[in-house]
N, C-alpha and C positions, 0 to 999 in steps of 0.2 A: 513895937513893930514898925516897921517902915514904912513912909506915905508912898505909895510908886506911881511916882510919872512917868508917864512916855516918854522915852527920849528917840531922836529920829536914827532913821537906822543909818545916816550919812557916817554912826560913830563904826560901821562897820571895814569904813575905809581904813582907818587909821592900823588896825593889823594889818591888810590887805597891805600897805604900804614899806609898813615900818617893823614889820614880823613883830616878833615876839617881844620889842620894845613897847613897838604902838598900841598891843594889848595889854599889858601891865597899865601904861599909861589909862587908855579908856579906861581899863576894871578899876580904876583907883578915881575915876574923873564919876563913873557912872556907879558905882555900887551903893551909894544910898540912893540914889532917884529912882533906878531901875534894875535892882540884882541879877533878872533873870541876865538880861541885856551885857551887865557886864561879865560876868559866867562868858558868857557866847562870846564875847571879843576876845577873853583871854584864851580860850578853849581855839579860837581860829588862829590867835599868832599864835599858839603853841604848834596847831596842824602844821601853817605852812613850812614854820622852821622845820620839823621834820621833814617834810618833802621837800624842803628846800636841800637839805644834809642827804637826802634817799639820792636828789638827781646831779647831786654833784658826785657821791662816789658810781655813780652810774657813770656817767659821764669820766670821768676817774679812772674806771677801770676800761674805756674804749682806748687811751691814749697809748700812743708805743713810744715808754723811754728809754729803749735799746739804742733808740737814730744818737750817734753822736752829733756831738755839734764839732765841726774839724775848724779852729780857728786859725792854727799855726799851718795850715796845707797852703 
């Protein structure tokens, strides 16, 4: 079984920052000292890349690329 230390929850930036990179990282940095903890990091870069991918085809489908671009006029 696994000894679990606390680790501080600062490791919650590192998704926060680095999406679904910085979560693999922590869950591999944190998963003997603190399992549930690194669970939870991975589990958040995973969230945000999806809302990250949700607000860009949102954002995606507001654009109109009907407009030419006229360079030769």
């Amino acid at each position: 079984m696994y000894s679990e230390k606390r680790k501080s929850n600062i490791w919650f930036l590192l998704p926060i920052f680095l999406g679904v990179i910085g979560g693999i990282i922590a869950y591999f940095v944190l998963r003997n000292d603190d399992p549930p903890k690194a669970k939870n990091c991975l589990y958040l870069g995973i969230i945000l890349m999806i809302a990250g991918i949700i607000l860009n085809i949102t954002i995606l489908g507001t654009v109109d690329f009907e407009q030419g671009i006229d360079v030769n006029t």
